[in-house]
C-alpha atoms as one frame of an Amber mdcrd trajectory, in Angstrom:
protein
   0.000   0.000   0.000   1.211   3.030  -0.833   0.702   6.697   0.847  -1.710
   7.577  -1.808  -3.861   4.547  -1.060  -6.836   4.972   1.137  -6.971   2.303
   4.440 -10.831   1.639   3.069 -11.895   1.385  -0.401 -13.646   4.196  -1.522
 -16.318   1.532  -3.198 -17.020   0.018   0.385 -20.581   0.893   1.025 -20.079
   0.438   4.770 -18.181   3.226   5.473 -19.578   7.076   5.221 -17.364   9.745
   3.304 -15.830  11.920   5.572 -16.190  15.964   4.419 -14.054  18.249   6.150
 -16.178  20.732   7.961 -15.221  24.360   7.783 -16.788  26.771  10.164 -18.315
  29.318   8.719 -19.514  33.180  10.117 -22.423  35.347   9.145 -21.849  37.534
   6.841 -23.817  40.434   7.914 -22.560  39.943  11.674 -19.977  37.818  12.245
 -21.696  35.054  14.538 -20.668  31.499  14.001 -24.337  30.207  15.116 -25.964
  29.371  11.687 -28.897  27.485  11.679 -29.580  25.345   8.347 -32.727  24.734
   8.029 -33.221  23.389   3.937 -30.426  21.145   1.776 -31.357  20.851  -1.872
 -29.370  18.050  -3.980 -29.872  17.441  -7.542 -27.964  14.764  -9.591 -24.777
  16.384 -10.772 -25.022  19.893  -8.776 -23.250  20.625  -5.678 -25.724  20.243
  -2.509 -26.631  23.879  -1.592 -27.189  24.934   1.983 -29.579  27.935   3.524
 -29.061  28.599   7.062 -30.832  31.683   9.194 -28.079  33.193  11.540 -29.529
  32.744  15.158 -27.948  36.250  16.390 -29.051  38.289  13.564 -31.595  36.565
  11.719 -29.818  37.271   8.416 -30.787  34.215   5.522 -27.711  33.041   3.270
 -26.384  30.000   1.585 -23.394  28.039   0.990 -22.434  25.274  -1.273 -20.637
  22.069  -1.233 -17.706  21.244  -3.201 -15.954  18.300  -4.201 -12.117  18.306
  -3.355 -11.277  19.429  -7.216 -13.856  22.472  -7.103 -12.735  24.079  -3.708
  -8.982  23.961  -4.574  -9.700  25.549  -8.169 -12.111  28.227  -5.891  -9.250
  29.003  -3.216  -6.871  29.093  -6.558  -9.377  31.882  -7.911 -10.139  33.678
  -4.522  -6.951  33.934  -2.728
């Protein structure tokens, strides 16, 4: 096995993926208490997220990316 190997298969269906989580803040006020309260996934599109801010009540959504797609956004963005 080499370092590039994964320990499981990715094809085992007993085993979740794992996602990285990355905490996120309101963007109107900062707070890092989001509440999510819809996830929309289609076949092919990147789940999408709406959370509610419990501290300021401000509505906003994120995305989710595959590996691939967040290293060409931080490539763009940064």
């Amino acid at each position: 096995m080499t370092n590039n190997e994964p320990f499981v298969p990715e094809s085992d269906e007993r085993f979740l993926t794992i996602v990285p989580f990355l905490p996120f803040r309101c963007p109107q006020c900062g707070s890092s208490k989001p509440k999510t309260y819809t996830v929309r996934q289609h076949q092919g599109v990147p789940a999408t997220r709406h959370h509610q801010c419990q501290s300021c009540g401000q509505r906003y959504k994120s995305i989710e990316l595959r590996r691939e797609e967040l290293k060409a956004w931080v490539d763009r963005n940064m």
